[in-house]
N, C-alpha and C positions, 0 to 999 in steps of 0.2 A: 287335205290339200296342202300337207308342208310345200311342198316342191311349189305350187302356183303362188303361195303365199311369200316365197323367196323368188319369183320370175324372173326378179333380174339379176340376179347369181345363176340359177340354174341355166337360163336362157341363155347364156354366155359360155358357159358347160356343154348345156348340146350345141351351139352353133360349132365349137372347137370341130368334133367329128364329121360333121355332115357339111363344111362350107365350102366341099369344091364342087355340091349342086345346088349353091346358089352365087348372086352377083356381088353378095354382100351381106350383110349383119340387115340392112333394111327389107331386103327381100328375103331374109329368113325370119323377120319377125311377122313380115305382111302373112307369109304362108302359116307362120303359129297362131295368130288370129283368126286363121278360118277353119280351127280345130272347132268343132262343132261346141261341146263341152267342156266346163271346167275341169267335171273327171277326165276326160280324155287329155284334156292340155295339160292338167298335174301326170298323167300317167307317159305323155310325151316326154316332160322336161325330166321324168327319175329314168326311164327308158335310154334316153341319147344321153343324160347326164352318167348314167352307171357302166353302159357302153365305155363312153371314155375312160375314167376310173380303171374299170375293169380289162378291156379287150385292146381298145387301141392306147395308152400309159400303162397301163399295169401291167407288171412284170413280175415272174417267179425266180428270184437270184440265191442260190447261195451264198453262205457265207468264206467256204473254201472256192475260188476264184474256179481253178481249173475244171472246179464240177460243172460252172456253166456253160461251159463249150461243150461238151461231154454227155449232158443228159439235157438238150434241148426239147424234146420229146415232153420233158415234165413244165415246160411254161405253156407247149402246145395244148396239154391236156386241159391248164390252168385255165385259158384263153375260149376253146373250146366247150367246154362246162359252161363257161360265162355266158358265152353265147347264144347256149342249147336255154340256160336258165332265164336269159332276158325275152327270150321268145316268147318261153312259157310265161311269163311275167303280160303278157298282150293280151290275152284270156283270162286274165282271173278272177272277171266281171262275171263269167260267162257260167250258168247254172250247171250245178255240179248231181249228179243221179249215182247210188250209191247200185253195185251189181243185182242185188237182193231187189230193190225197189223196180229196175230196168229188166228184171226177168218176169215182172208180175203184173209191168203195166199191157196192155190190151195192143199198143202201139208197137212193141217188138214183137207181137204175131211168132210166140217162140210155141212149137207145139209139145204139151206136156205126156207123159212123162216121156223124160229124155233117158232114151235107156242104155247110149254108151257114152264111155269117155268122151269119145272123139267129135261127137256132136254136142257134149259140154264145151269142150274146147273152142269149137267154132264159132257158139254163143257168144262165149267171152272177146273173144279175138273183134267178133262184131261189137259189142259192148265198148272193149277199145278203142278201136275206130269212131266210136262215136261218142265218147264220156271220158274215156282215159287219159292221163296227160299227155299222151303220142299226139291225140288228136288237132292237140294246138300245134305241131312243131311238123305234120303232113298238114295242116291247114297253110300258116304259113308259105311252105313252102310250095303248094301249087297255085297259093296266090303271087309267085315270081312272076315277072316278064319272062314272056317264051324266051328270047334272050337270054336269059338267065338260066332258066331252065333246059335250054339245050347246051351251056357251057356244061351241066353238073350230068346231061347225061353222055358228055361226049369225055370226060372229065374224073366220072368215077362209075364202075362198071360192077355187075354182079356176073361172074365168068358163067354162061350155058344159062343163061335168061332172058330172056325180051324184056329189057329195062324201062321201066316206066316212072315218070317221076315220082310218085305217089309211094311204089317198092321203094326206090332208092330213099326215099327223106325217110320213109320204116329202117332201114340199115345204119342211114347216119345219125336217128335217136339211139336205136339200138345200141352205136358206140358210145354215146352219153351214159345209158345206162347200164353197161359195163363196165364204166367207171365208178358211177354212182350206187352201186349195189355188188359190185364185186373187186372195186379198186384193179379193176386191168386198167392202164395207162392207153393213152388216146394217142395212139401210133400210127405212121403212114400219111401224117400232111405235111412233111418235112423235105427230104429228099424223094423228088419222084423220079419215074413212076415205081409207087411204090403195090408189091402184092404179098397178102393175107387174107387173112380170114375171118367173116363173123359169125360167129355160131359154128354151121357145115358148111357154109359158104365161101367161096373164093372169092377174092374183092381185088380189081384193077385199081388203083386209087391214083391218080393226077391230082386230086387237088390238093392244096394249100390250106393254110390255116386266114392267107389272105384273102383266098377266093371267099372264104364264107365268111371274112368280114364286110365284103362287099356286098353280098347276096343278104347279110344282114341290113347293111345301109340300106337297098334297095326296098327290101321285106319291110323296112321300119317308116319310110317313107310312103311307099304304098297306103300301108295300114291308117296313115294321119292322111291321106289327100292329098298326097304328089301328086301331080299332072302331068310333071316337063318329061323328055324321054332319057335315058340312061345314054350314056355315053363309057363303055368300058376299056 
């Protein structure tokens, strides 16, 4: 409980980011109050508190000036990581099931012996979906306001697919973890509309690195017990 234990430092932390959906520091404390739990209220105030820190103040500068006009793309990346990782940061309450253990319980109904690849494959990919850390960051994201959710699919496109929200938040961990496991740089929320590729895929990309700080706001809001409606 550091964070609850410093509330009125932190508390001052997260109101900085999130204070143009509220009327004031008193109506964003009335709303921290009816965080159901102490974990959850320490887990709010390191959440909106490392948000600031990290995504809306924090910045990646070099030291030779000129490079930071030049290679904006690497604060994008910096920003972006941050973002994907505070998400995941929402679930880390949430029971963790190891492949081996989730292939043997009685509940994934997996029929044994599995006799190609491709239906290993599939296991897994289900497995994913439902234990993997993808699964916090498509949960998230299809607990957005439709709102929200129709900005990102009108906004960022997988070319020759019937885009769905559930796909697309798959595509934009994915770019996280092309970062995070292969050091490819998080390119394309800069100058739109920008097009590439993830994996074999063609990607329309419009959005920003600001749109999914908002859709962060939103997303982090939600998850403590917003009510009011989003104004974008």
């Amino acid at each position: 409980m550091r964070y609850l234990r410093n509330k009125d430092d932190f508390l001052k932390h997260a109101f900085v980011p999130l204070q143009r959906y509220f009327k004031g520091e008193a109506e964003f404390e009335v709303f921290f109050e009816k965080i159901p739990t102490d974990e959850e209220k320490d887990l709010f105030l390191k959440t909106a508190s490392f948000y600031r820190f990290l995504v809306l103040e924090g910045k990646f500068t070099f030291t030779e000036p000129e490079l930071n006009d030049g290679l904006k793309y690497i604060d994008d990346s910096y920003k972006y990581i941050a973002i994907f990782s505070l998400i995941e940061s929402l679930y880390v309450g949430e029971k963790f099931v190891d492949f081996y253990t989730y292939m043997v319980t009685k509940r994934s109904n997996i029929p044994f012996p599995i006799a190609k690849r491709t239906d290993l494959k599939a296991v897994f990919d289900k497995y994913k979906d439902e234990y993997g850390a993808i699964r916090n960051a498509l949960k998230f994201f299809d607990g957005l306001d439709q709102t929200d959710k129709d900005k990102i699919l009108r906004k960022f496109k997988i070319a020759n697919e019937s885009n769905s929200i559930i796909d697309l938040a798959k595509y934009l961990y994915q770019v996280r973890s092309d970062f995070v496991h292969t050091a490819k740089f998080v390119l394309g929320f800069g100058v739109n509309p920008a097009v590439g590729k993830i994996g074999k895929k063609v990607v329309v990309n419009n959005l920003q690195i600001l749109d999914l700080m908002v859709f962060f706001e939103h997303g982090l809001l939600r998850h403590f017990g917003y009510k009011e409606q989003f104004f974008n």
